[in-house]
N, C-alpha and C positions, 0 to 999 in steps of 0.2 A: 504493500500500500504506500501510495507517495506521502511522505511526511514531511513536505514542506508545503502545497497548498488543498482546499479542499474548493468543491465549488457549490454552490445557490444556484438553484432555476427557479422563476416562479410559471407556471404553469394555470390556462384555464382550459380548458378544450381545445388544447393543443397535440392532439394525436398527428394531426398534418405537418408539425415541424418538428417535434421530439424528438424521436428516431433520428431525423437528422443530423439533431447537433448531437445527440449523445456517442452516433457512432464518430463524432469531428474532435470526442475527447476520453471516447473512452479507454485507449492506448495508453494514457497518461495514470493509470490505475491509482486516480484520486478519488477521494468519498464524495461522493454527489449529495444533496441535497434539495429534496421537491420539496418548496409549497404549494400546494393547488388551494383555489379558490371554490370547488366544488364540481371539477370538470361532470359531465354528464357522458363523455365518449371514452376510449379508452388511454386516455392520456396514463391514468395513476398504474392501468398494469403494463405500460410500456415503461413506463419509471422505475416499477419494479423488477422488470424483467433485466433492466441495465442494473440492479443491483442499488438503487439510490433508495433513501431514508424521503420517506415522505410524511407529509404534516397537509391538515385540509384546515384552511382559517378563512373565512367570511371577507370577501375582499371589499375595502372602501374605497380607497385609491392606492398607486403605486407606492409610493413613499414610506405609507402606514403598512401596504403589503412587508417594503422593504425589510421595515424596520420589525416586525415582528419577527422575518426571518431572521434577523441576526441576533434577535434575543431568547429567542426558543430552539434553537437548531447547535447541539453540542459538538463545536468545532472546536478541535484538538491542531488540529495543524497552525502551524504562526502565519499562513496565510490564507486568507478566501478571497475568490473568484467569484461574483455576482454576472450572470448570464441572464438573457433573456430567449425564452424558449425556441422565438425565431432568429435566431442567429447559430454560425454555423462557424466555429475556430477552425482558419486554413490549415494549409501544411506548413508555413512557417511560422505563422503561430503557435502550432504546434510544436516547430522545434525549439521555437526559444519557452518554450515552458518546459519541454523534457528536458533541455539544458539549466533548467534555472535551478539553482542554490540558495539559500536560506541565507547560507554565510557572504556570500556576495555582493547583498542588497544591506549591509549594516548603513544605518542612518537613513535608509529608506523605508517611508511610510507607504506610498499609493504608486501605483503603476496604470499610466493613461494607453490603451490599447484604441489603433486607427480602423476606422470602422468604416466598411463598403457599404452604402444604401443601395435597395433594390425596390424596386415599382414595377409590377406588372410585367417582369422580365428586363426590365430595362436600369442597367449600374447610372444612379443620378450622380454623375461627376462633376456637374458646373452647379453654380447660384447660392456657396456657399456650403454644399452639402459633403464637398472631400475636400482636405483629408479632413474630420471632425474626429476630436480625440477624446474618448470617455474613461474615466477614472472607474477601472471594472477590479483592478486589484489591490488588494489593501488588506493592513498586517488585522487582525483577528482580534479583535476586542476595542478597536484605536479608529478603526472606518464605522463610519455612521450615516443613515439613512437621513437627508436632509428633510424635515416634515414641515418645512414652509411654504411649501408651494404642492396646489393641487393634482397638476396633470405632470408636469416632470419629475423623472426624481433623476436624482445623482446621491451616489456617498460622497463624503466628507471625511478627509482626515487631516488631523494637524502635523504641522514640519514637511518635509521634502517628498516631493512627488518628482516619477520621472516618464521621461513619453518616449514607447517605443514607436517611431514610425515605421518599420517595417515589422511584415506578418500583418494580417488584417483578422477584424471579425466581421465577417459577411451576415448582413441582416434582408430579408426579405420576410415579410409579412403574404404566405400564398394566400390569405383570405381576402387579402385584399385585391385579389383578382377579379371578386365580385364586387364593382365599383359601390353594390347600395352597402355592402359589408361598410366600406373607408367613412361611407357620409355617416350613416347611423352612429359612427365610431367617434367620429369628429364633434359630428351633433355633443355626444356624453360631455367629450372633451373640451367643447367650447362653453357648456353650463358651468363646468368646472373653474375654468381659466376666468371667466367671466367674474365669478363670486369670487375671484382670488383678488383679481383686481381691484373689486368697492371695496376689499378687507383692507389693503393697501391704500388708496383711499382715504382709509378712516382711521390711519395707521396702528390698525391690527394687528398687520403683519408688517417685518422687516425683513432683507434678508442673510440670509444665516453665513455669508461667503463676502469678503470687504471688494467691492467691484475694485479690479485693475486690469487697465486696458495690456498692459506690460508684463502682468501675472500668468500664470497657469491655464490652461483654458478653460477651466471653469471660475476662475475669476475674471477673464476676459468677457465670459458669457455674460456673468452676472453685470462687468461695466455694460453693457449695451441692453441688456435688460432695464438698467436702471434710465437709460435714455429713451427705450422705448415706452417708458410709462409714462415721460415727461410729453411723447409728442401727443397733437390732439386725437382725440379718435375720432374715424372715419374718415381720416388722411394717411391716415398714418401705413393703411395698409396698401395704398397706390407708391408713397414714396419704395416703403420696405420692398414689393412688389417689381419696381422699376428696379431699384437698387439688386435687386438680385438677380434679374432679368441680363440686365445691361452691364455694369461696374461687374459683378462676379459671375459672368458669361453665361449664367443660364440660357440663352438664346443658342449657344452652341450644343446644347443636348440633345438626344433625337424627339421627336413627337410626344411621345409616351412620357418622356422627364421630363418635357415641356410640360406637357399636360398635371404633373405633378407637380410644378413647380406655382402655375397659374389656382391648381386646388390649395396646395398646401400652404403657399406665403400668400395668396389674396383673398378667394371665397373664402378660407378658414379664417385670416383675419378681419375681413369685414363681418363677418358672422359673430364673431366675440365683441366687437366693440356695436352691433347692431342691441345684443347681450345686455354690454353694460350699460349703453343707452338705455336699453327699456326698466333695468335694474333703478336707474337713476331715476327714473318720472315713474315706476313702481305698476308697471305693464307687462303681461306676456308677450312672449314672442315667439312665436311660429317660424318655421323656416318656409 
């Protein structure tokens, strides 16, 4: 058994990408760990079949999902691995983790892993979406589940993080092949985002990472988060829109990343701030 990291998946009725990633790491003979949310198909006996410890907990959002699993789930190894069920560790990713040492990473907290987006068969390479680097590894009682924010999450840890840009984790969501799957998704996600915002707002909420544009990328993130709450809404998502369009070449993707690029950075942003709109003058809203 690998006794340097172990890894987390959270899982809902994910029997369609499972199997995938579990055979993209199971060579690496680390202890896996499910949460499911209550799958209905056979997600939990392909979980088991790979040999993983699973937990079933009542999902609210991602975050609180997160955070449950890092505090119920008996990780012995000095490192975890946070995965999500659709993504899939290449083969170089894979080597540099069968390569990786416990004792080589001294003074190291978090390890940022570059991650391939996929749409409908199509790698979205332009408009901002590669390389994007997520904070997936992180030392075992020291990473934590950021619970400030509704629809993202990311872990958190204190002191040095480092980024490997080469080796990738390839995410494609197949469900989203059925385009009403992505809206109905987005719909959930933009009620969410939406009440995150008046909470902010009313300052409620803060957030948990000090934005620097200079920083880490998820304190990068967070600087440009904090300037997208200051612009107005219902502007805001023609600039971002253009801005990713044009400045970070989104126009150079084929049809299909076009096509994801015009849902995901405009109909899904004007749909959140239509949201807090109606939030504000205290109105439903229908899509």
């Amino acid at each position: 058994m690998n006794k340097d990291f172990s890894f987390i998946i959270l899982t809902y009725n994910e029997e369609i990408h499972l199997s995938r990633l579990l055979k993209s790491i199971v060579d690496l003979s680390a202890q896996i760990f499910v949460l499911d949310s209550g799958s209905q198909d056979n997600t939990i006996e392909i979980a088991k079949k790979f040999g993983a410890v699973v937990q079933v907990n009542p999902f609210e959002n991602h975050p609180r999902q997160w955070d449950y699993a890092l505090k119920n789930f008996a990780i012995k190894t000095p490192w975890t691995i946070g995965l999500d069920a659709d993504q899939i560790v290449t083969p170089e990713l894979f080597d540099r983790l069968q390569k990786f040492n416990d004792h080589n990473f001294e003074g190291i907290n978090g390890i940022y892993f570059n991650r391939k987006n996929f749409f409908q068969g199509s790698w979205i390479r332009y408009g901002g979406y590669y390389p994007i680097y997520l904070l997936k590894m992180f030392r075992t009682g020291i990473g934590y589940s950021d619970l400030n924010e509704n629809m993202d999450h990311r872990f958190i840890v204190p002191g040095k993080t480092i980024v490997w840009k080469d080796g990738h984790l390839l995410e494609e969501n197949l469900k989203e092949n059925d385009i009403n799957f992505w809206f109905e998704k987005h719909e959930r996600y933009s009620d969410l985002i939406a009440h995150e915002e008046i909470d902010r707002m009313q300052n409620l909420r803060r957030q948990s990472l000090k934005p620097n544009l200079t920083g880490n990328p998820d304190e990068r993130k967070a600087w440009l988060k904090r300037l997208w709450w200051k612009l107005p809404l219902g502007i805001r998502p023609y600039f971002y829109y253009s801005f990713r369009m044009i400045f970070q070449l989104g126009f150079m993707d084929n049809k299909t990343a076009r096509h994801f690029h015009y849902l995901q950075g405009f109909w899904f942003r004007k749909l959140v701030d239509k949201k807090i709109k109606s939030l504000q003058s205290g109105l439903d809203v229908r899509r």
